[in-house]
OpenMM code with the backbone's topology and positions (N, CA, C; nanometers):
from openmm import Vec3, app, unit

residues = "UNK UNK UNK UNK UNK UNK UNK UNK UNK UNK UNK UNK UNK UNK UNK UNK UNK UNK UNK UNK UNK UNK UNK UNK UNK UNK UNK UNK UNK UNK UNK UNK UNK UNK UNK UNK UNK UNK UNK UNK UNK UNK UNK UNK UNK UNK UNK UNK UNK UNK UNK UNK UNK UNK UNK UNK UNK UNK UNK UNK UNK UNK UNK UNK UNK UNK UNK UNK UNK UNK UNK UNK UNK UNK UNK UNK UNK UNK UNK UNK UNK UNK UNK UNK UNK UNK UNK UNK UNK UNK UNK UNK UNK UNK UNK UNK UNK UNK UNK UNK UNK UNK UNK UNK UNK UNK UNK UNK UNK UNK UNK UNK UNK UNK UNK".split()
positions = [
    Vec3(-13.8915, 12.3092, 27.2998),
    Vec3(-13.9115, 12.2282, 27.1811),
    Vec3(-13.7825, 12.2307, 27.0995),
    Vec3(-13.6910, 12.1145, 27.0840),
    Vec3(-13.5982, 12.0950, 27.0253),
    Vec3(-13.5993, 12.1081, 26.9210),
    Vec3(-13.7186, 12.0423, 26.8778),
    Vec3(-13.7196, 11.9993, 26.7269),
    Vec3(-13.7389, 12.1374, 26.6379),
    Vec3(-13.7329, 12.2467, 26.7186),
    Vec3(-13.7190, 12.3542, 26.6476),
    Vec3(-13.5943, 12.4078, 26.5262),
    Vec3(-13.4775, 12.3967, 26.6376),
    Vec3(-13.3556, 12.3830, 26.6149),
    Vec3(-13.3034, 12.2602, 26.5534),
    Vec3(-13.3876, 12.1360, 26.5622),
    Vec3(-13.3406, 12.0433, 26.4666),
    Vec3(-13.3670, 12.0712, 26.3098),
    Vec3(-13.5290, 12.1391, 26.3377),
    Vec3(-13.5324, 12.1782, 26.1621),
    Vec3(-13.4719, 12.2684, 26.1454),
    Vec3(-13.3915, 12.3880, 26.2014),
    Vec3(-13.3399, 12.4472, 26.1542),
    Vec3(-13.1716, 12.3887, 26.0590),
    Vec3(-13.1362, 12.2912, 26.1628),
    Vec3(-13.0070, 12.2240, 26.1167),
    Vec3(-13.0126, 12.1084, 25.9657),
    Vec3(-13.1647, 12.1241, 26.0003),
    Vec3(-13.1834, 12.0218, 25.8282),
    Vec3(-13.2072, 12.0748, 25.7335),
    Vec3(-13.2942, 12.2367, 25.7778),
    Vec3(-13.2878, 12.3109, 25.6639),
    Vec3(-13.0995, 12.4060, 25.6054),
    Vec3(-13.0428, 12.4023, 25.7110),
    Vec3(-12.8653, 12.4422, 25.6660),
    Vec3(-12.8211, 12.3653, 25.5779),
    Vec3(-12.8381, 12.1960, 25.6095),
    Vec3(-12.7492, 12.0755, 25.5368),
    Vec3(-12.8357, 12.0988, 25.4207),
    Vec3(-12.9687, 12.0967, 25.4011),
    Vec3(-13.0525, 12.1277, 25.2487),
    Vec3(-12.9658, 12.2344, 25.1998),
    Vec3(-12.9463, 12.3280, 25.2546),
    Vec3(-12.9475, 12.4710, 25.1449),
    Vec3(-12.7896, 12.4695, 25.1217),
    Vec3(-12.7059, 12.4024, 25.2312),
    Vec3(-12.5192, 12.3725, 25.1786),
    Vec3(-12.5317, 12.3067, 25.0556),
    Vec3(-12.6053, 12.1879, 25.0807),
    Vec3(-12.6431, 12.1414, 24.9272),
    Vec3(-12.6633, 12.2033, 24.8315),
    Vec3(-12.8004, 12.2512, 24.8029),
    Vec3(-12.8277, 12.3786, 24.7381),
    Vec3(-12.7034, 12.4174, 24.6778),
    Vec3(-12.6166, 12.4812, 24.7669),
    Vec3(-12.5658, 12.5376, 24.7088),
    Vec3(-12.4129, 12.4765, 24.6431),
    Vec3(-12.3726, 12.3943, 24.7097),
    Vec3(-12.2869, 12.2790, 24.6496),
    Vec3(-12.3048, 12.2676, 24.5144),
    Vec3(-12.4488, 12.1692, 24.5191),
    Vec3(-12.4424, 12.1235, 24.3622),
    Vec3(-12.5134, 12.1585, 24.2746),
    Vec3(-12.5807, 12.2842, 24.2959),
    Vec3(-12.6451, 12.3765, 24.2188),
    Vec3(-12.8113, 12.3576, 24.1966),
    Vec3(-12.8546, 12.2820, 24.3032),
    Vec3(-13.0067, 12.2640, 24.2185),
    Vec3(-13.1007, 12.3526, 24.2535),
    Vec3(-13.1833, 12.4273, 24.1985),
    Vec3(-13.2634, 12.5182, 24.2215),
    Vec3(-13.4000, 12.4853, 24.3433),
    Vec3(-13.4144, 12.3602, 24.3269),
    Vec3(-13.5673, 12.3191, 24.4245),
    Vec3(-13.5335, 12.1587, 24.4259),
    Vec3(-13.5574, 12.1877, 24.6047),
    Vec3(-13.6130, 12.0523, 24.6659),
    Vec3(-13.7352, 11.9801, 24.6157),
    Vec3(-13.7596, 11.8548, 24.5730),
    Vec3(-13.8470, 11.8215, 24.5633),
    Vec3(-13.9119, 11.7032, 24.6692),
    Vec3(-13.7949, 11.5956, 24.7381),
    Vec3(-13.8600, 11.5319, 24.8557),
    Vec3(-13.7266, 11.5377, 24.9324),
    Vec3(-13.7466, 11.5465, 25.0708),
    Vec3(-13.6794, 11.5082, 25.1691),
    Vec3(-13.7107, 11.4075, 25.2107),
    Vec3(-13.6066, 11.3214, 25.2699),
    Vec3(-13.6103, 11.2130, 25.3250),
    Vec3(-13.5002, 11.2083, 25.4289),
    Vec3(-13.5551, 11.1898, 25.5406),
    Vec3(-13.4815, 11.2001, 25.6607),
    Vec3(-13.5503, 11.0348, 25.7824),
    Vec3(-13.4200, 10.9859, 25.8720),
    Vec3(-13.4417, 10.9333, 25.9260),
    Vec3(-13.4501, 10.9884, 26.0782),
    Vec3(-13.5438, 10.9738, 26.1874),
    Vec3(-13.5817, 11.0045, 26.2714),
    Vec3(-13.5157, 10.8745, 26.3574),
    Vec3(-13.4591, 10.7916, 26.4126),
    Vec3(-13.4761, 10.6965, 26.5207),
    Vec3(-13.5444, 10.6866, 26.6388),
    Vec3(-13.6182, 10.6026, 26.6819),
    Vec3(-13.7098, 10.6118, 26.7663),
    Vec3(-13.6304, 10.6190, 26.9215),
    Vec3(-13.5238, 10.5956, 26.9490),
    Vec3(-13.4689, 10.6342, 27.0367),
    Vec3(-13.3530, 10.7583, 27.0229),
    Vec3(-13.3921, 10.8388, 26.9196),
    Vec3(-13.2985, 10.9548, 26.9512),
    Vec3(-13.3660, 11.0549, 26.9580),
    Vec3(-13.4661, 11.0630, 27.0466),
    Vec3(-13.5633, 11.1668, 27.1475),
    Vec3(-13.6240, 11.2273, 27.0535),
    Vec3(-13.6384, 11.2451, 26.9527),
    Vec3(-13.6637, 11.3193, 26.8428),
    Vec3(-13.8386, 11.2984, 26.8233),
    Vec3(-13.9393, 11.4182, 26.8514),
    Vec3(-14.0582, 11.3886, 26.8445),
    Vec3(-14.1173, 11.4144, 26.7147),
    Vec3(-14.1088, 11.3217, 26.6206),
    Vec3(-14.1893, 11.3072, 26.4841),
    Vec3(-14.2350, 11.4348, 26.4386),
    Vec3(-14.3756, 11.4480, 26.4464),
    Vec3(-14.4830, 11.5605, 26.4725),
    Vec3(-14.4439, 11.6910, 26.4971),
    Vec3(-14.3459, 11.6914, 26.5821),
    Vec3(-14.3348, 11.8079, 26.6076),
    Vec3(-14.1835, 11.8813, 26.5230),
    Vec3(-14.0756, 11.7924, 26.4939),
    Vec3(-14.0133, 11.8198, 26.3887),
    Vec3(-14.0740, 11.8702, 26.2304),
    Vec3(-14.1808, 11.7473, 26.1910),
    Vec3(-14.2372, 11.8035, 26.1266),
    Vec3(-14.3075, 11.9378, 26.0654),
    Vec3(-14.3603, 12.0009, 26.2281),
    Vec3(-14.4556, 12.0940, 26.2046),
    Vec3(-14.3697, 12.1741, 26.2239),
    Vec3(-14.2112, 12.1541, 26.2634),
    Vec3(-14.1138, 12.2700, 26.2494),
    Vec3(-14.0816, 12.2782, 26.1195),
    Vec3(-14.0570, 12.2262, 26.0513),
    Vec3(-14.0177, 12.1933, 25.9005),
    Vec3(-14.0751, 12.2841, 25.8188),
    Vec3(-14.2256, 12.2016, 25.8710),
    Vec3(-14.3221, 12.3103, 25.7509),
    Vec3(-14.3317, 12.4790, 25.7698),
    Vec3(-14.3196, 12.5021, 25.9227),
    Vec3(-14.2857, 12.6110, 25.9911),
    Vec3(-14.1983, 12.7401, 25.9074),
    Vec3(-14.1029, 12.6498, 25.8806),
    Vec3(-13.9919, 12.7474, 25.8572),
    Vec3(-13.9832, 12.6950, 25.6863),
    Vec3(-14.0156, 12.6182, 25.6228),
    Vec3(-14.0224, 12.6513, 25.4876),
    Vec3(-14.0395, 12.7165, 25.3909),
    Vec3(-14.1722, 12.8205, 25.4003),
    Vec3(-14.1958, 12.9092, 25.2902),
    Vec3(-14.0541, 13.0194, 25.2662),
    Vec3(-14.0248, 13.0502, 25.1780),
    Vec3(-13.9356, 13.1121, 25.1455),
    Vec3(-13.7991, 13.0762, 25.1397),
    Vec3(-13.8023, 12.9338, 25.1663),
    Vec3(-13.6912, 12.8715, 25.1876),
    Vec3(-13.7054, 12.6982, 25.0427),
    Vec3(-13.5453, 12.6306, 25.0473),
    Vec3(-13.5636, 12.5378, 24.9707),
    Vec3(-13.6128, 12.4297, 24.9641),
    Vec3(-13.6755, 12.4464, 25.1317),
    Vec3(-13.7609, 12.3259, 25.1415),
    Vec3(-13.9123, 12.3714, 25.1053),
    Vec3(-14.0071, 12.5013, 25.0650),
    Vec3(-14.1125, 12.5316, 25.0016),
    Vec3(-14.1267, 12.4127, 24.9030),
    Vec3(-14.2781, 12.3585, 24.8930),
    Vec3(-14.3380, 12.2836, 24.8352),
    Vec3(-14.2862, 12.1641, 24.8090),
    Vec3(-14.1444, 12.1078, 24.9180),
    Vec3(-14.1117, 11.9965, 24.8787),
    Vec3(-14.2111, 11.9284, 24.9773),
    Vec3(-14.1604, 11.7389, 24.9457),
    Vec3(-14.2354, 11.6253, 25.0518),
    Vec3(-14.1479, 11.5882, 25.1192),
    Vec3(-14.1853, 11.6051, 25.1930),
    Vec3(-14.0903, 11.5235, 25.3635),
    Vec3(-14.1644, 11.3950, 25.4035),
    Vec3(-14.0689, 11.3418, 25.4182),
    Vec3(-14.0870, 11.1919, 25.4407),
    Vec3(-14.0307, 11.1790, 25.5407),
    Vec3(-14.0559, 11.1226, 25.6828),
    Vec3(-13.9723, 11.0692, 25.7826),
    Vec3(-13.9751, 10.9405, 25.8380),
    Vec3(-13.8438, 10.8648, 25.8112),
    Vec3(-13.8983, 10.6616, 25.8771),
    Vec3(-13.8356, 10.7294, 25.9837),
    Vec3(-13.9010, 10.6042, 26.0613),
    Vec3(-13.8665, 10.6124, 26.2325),
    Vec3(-13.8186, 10.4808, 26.2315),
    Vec3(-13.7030, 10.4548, 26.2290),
    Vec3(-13.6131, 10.3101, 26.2081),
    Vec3(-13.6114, 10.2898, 26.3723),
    Vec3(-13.6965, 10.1221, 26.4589),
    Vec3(-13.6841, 10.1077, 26.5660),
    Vec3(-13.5201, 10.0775, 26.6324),
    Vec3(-13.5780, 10.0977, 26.7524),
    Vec3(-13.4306, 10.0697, 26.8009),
    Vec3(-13.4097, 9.9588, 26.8384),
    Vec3(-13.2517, 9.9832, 26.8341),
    Vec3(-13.1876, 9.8088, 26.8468),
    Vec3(-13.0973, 9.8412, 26.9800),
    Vec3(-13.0561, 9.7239, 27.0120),
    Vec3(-13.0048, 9.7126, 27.1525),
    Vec3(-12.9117, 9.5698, 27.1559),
    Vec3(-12.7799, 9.5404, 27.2182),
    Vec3(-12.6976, 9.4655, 27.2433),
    Vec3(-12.6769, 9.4457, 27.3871),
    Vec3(-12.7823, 9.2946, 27.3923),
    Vec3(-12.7800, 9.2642, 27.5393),
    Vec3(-12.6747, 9.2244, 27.6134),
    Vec3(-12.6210, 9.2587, 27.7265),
    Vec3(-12.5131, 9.1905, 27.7515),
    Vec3(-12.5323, 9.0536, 27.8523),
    Vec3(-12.6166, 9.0481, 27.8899),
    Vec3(-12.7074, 8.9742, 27.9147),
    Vec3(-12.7094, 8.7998, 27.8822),
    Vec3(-12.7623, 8.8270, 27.8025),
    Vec3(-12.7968, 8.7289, 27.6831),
    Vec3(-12.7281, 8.7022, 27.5165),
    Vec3(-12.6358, 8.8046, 27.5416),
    Vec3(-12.5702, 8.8217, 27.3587),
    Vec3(-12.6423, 8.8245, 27.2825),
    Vec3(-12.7791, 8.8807, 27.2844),
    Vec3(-12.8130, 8.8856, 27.1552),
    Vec3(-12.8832, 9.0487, 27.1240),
    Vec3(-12.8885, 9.0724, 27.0060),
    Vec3(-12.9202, 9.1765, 26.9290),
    Vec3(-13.0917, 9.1841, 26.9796),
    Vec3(-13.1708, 9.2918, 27.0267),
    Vec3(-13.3079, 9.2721, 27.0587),
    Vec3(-13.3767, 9.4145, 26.9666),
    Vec3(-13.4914, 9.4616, 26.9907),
    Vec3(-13.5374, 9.5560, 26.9696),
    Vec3(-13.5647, 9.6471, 27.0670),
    Vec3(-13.5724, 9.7561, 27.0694),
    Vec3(-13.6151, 9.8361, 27.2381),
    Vec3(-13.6417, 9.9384, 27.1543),
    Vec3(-13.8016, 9.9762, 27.2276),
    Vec3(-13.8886, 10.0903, 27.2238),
    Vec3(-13.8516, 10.1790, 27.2962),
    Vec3(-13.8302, 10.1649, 27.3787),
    Vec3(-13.7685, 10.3018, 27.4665),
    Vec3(-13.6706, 10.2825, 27.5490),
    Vec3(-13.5977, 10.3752, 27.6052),
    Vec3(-13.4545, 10.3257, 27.6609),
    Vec3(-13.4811, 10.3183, 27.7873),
    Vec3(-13.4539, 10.2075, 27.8806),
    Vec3(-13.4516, 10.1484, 28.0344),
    Vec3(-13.6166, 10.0452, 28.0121),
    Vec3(-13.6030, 10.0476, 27.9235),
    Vec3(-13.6848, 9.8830, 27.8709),
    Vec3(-13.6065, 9.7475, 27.9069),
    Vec3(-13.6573, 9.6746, 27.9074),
    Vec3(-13.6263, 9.5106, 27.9573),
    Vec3(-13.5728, 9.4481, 27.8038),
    Vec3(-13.4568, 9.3878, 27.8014),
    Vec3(-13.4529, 9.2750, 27.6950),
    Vec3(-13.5896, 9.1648, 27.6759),
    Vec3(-13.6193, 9.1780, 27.5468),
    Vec3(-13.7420, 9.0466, 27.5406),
    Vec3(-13.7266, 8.9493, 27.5215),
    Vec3(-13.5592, 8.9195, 27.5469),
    Vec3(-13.5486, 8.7737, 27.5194),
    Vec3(-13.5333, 8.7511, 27.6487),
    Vec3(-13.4174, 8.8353, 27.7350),
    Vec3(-13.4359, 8.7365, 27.8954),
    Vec3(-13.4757, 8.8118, 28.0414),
    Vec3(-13.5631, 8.9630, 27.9850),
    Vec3(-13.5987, 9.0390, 28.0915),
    Vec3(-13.4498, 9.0805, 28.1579),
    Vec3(-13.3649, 9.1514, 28.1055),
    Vec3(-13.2318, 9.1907, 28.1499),
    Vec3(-13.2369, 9.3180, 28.1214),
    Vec3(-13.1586, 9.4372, 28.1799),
    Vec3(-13.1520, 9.5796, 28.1979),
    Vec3(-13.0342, 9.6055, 28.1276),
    Vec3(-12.9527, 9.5242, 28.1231),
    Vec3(-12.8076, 9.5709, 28.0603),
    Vec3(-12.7752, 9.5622, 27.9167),
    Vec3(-12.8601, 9.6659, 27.8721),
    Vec3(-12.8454, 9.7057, 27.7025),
    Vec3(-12.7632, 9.8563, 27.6698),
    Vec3(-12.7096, 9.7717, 27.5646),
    Vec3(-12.6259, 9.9047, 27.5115),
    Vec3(-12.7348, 9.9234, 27.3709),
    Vec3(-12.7244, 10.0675, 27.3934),
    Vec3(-12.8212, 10.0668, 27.2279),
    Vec3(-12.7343, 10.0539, 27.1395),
    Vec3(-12.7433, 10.0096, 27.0169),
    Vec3(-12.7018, 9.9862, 26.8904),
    Vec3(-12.7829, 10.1062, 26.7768),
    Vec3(-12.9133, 10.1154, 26.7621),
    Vec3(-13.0028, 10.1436, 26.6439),
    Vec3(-13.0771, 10.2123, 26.6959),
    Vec3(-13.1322, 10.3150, 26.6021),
    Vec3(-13.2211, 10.4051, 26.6268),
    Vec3(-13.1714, 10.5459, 26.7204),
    Vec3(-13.0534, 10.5707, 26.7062),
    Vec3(-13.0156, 10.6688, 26.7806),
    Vec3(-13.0167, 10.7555, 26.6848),
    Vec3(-13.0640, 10.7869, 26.5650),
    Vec3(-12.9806, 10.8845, 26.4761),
    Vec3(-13.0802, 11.0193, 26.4066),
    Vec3(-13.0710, 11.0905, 26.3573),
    Vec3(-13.1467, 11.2000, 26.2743),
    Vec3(-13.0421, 11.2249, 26.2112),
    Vec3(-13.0802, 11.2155, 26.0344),
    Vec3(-13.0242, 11.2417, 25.9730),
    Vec3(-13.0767, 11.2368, 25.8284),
    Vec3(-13.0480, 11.2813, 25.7593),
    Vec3(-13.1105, 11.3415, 25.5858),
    Vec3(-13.0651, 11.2107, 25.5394),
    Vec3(-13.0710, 11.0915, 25.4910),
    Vec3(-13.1034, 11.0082, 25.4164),
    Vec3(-13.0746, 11.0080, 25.2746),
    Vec3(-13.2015, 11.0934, 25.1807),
    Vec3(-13.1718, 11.1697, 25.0510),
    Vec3(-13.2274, 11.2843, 25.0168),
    Vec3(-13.2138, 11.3062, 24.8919),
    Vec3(-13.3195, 11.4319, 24.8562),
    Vec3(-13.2951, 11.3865, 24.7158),
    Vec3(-13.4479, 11.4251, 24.6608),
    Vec3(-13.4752, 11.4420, 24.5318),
    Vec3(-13.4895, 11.5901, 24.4707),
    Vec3(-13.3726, 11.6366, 24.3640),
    Vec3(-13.4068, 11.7315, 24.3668),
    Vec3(-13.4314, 11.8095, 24.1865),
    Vec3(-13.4390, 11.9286, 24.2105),
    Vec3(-13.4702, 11.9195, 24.0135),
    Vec3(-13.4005, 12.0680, 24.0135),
    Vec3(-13.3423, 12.1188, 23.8610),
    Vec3(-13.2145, 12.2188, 23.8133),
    Vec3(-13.3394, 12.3671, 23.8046),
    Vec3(-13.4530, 12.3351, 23.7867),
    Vec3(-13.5369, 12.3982, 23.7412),
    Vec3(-13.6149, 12.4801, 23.8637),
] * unit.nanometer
topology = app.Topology()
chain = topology.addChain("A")
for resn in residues:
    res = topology.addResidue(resn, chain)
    for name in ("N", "CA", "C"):
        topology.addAtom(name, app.Element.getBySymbol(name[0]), res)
């Protein structure tokens, strides 16, 4: 389970923060998941909450979009959507996509308070 070690790397970039710009408590996370960067929702999640207590993510809200993926047919030239990778273009049933979108995990924002 990856997503172990992924929450661990989101809880580091939280607490560099932390400590950067001084704020005492997380109040929401917001992170993007892409649906093609293997990343299983659910189970990041339940790492998150996992490893929170005692940490600066305690009692914050996590929010995660799953921004779909995009793809550049070569094909057809055009920009498509793709659910999963070695999917068909839906504009002309073609294999030769480069992904564009949805490859990413990454912290987005945070709301946070001095208090």
């Amino acid at each position: 389970m990856h997503e172990a070690s992924l929450a661990g790397g989101v809880l580091q970039v939280v607490e560099d923060a932390a400590r950067r710009e001084g704020f005492a408590r997380l109040l929401t996370l917001r992170l993007e998941a892409g649906q093609l960067a293997g990343v299983d929702v659910r189970a990041l999640r339940f790492a998150l909450d996992s490893i929170a207590p005692g940490t600066v993510l305690e009692g914050a809200r996590i929010d995660i979009d799953e921004p779909p993926g995009q793809a550049w047919c070569m094909h057809c030239a055009q920009t498509v959507t793709l659910r999963q990778r070695g999917d068909a273009c839906d504009v002309c049933g073609g294999f030769q996509l480069q992904p564009t979108g949805g490859l990413e995990l990454r912290v987005v924002d945070m709301r946070v308070s001095d208090d």
